[in-house]
C-alpha positions in Angstrom: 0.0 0.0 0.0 1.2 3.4 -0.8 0.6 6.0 2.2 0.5 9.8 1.9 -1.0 10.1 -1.4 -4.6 10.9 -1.2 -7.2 12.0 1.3 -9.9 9.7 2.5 -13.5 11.1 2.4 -14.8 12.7 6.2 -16.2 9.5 8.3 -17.4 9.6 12.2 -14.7 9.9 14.9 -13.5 6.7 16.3 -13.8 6.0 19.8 -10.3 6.0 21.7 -10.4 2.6 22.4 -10.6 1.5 18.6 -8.0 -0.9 17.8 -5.7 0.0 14.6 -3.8 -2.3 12.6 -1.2 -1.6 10.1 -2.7 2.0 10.0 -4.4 5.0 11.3 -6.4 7.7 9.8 -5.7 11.1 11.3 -8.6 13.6 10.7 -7.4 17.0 9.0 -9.2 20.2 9.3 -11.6 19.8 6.4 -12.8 16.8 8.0 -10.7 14.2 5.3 -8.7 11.7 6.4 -5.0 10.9 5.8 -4.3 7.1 6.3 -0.8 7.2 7.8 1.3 3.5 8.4 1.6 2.8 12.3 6.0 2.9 13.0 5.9 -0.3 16.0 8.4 1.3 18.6 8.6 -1.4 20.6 6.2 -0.9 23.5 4.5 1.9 22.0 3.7 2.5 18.1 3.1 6.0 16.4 1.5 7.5 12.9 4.2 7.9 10.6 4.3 11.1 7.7 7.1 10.7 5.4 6.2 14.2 3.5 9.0 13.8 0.6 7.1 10.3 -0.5 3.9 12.4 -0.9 1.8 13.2 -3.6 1.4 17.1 -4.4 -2.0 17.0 -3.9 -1.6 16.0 -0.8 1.6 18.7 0.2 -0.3 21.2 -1.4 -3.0 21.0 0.8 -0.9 20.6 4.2 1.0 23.5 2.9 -2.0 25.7 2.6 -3.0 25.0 6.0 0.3 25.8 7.7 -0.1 29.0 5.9 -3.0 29.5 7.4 -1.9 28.6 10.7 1.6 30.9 10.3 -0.3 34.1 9.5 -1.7 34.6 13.1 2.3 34.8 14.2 3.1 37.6 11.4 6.2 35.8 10.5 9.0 37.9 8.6 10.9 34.8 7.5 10.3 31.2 7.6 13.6 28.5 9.0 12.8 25.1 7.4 14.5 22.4 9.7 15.9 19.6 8.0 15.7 17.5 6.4 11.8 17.1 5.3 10.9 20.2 6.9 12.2 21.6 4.1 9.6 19.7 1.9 7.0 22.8 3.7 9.5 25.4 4.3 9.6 27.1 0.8 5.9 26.4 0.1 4.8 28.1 3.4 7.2 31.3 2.6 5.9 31.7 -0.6 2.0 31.5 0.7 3.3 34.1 3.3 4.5 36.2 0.4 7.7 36.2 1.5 10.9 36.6 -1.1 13.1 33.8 0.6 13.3 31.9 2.8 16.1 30.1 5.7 17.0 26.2 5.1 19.5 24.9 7.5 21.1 21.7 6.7 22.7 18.9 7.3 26.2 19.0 5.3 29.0 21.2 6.1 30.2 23.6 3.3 33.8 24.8 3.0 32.6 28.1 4.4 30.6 27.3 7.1 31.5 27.8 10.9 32.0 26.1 13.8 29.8 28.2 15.9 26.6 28.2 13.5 26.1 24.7 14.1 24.2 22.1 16.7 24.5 18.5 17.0 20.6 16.9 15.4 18.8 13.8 16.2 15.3 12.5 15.7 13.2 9.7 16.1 14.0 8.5 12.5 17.4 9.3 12.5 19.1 8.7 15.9 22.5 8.4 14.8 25.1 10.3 16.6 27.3 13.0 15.0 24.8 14.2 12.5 24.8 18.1 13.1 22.9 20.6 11.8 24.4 23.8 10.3 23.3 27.3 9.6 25.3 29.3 6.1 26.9 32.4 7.6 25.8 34.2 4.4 22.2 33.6 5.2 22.2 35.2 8.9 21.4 38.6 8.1 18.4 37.4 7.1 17.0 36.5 10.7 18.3 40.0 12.7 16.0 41.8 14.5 12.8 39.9 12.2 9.9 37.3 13.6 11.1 33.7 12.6 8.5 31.2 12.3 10.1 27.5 12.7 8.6 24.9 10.1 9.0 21.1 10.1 6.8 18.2 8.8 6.4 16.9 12.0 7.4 17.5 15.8 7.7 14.4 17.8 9.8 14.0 20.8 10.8 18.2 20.1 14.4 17.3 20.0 14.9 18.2 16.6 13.1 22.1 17.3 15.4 22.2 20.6 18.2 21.7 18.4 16.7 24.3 15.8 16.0 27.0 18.8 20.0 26.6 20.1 21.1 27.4 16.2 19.1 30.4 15.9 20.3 31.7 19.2 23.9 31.5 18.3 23.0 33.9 15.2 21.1 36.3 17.6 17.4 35.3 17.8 14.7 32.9 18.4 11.4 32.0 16.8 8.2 32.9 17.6 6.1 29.9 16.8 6.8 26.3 15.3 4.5 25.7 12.9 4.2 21.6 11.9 2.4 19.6 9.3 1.7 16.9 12.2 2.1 16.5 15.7 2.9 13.0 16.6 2.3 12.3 20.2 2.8 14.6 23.3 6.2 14.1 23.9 7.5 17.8 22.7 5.6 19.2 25.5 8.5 18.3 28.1 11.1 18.7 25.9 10.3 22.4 24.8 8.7 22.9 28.0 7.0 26.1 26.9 9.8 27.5 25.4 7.8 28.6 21.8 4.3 28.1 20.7 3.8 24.9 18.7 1.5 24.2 16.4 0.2 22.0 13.7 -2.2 20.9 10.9 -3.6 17.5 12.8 -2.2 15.5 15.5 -1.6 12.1 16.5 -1.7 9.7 19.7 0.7 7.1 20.6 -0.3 3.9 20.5 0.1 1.1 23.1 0.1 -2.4 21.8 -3.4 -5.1 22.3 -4.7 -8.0 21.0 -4.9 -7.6 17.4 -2.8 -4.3 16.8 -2.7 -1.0 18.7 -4.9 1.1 21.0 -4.4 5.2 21.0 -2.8 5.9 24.4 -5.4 8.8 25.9 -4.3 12.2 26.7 -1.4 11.6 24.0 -3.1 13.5 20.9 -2.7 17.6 21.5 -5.4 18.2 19.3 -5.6 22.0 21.1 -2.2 22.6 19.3 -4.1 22.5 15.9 -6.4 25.5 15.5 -7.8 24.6 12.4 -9.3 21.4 13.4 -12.7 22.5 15.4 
């Protein structure tokens, strides 16, 4: 089966206790679904977006609504975090109407430095010594402006904490973090109210039953996604 590439028409929300296979369908604000593949973790399990294997329609439409959701902070320039925030972080600058935009990577260019840089892991890539680098020619483009943080999706918040240390070394920090999905609750301890986070649609974790897996309540901050009512 291929996951990401089309929306599901609106059906009534499950009850918590529903048990999910192989998938789960996350509800997005227009009331669609998005089938999404369940990741097994070991004792948990959670929704899985891997936003460079998606169709356009589908990227178009999650772009739109992170828009939507980035106008309320009155960004002046948009920091795509890498690597598949970067997937969003043009497409929201350009519906912000902004002329550029801030992608920080993953390789290390002859002229980067030492001090523009912060060591990166995630929950899909937890490999030490990856690091995450910010172009010295590209800094004068965050003084004194509103950053807005984007990333397809914000799970345990290590990979924002890592952002938020970057920016600070070039003299400023972001005013929101805006996500295609939230997966899980876990950010909330590890950004611990240091920047507003928010996203299109949210996602529990999952504890393992009889049969597949069980959303684990209290997991899914669906207040962190203002477009869903």
């Amino acid at each position: 089966m291929e996951y990401w590439q089309s929306f599901a028409s609106p059906v009534a929300e499950p009850e918590a206790s529903v048990t999910w296979r192989e998938s789960f369908a996350a509800t997005m604000p227009d009331g669609r679904r998005l089938l999404l593949p369940l990741r097994d973790m070991g004792e948990t399990a959670v929704a899985g977006l891997v936003a460079n294997q998606a169709s356009f329609s589908v990227l178009d439409a999650l772009s739109a609504w992170m828009v939507e959701i980035a106008r309320s902070h009155a960004a002046e320039i948009v920091v795509g975090l890498p690597t598949l925030g970067h997937v969003f972080g043009a497409a929201v600058a350009r519906g912000l109407g902004h002329a550029n935009w801030v992608a920080p990577g993953t390789s290390r260019k002859l002229w980067y430095e030492d001090g523009l840089s912060v060591p990166l892991a995630s929950i899909t890539s937890p490999q030490a010594g990856r690091r995450m680098w910010l172009d010295p020619r590209v800094v004068h483009r965050l003084a004194g402006r509103r950053v807005l943080l984007v990333d397809d999706v914000v799970s345990t918040g290590a990979s924002v904490l890592a952002a938020m240390e970057l920016l600070r070394q070039a003299g400023t920090r972001p005013v929101a973090v805006c996500a295609a999905m939230l997966q899980g609750d876990r950010w909330r301890t590890t950004i611990a109210g240091g920047v507003v986070v928010q996203g299109v649609f949210a996602t529990p974790m999952f504890r393992g039953v009889i049969g597949g897996w069980t959303p684990i309540e209290g997991t899914q901050p669906a207040e962190d996604c203002p477009l869903i009512g």
